[in-house]
C-alpha positions as CSV (number, residue, x, y, z in Angstrom):
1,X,-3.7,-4.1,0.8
2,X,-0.1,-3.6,0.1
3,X,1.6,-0.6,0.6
4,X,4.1,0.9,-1.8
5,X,5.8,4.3,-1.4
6,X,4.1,6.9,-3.4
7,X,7.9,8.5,-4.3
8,X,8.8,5.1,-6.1
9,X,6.4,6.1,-9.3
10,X,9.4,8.5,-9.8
11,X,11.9,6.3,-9.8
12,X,9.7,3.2,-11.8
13,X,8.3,5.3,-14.4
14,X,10.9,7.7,-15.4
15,X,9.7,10.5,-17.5
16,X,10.9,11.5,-20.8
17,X,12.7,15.2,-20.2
18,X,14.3,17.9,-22.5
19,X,17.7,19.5,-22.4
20,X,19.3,21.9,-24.6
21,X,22.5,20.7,-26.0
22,X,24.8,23.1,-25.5
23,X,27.4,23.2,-27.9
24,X,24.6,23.3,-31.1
25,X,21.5,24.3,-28.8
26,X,19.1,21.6,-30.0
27,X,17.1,19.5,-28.1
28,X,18.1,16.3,-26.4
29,X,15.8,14.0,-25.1
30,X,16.7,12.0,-21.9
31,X,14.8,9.8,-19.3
32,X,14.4,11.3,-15.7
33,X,16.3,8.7,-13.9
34,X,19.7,9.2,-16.3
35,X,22.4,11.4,-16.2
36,X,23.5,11.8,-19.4
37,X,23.0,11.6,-22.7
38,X,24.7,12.2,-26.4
39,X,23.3,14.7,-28.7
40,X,23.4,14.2,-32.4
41,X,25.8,16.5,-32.8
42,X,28.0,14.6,-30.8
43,X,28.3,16.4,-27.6
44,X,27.1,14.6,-24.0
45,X,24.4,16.8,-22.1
46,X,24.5,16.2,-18.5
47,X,22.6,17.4,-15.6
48,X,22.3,17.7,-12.3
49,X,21.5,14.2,-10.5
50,X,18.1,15.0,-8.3
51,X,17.9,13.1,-4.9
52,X,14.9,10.2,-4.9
53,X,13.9,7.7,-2.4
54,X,16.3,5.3,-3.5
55,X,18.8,7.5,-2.0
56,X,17.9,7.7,1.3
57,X,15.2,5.5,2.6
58,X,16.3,1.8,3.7
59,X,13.3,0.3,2.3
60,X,14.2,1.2,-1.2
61,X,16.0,-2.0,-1.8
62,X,12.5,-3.9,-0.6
63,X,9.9,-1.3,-2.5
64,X,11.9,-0.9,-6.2
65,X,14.4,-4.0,-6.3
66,X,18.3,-4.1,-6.8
């Protein structure tokens, strides 16, 4: 049996999230594990970064890869 950390789904299958643009108030799409991303309007939406396992635990390099 081979153990694998259950907070790594997170951070190997990123979900698809919405943001509102805020300069023309549509919707952006964006993965879970970026940052950023550009509207079609031209504006970049950004939020806030949220803390995973990759942050913090010193197996994550072993359990997700570089």
């Amino acid at each position: 049996m081979v153990f694998e950390c259950p907070g790594s789904e997170a951070v190997k299958r990123p979900e698809i999230i919405l943001l509102t643009c805020p300069k023309c108030g549509k919707e952006v799409e964006m993965f879970s594990d970026e940052q950023a991303a550009k509207c079609s309007c031209g504006a970049v939406v950004c939020r806030e970064k949220t803390p995973s396992c990759a942050d913090w635990c010193k197996y994550a390099r072993e359990c997700l890869g570089k």
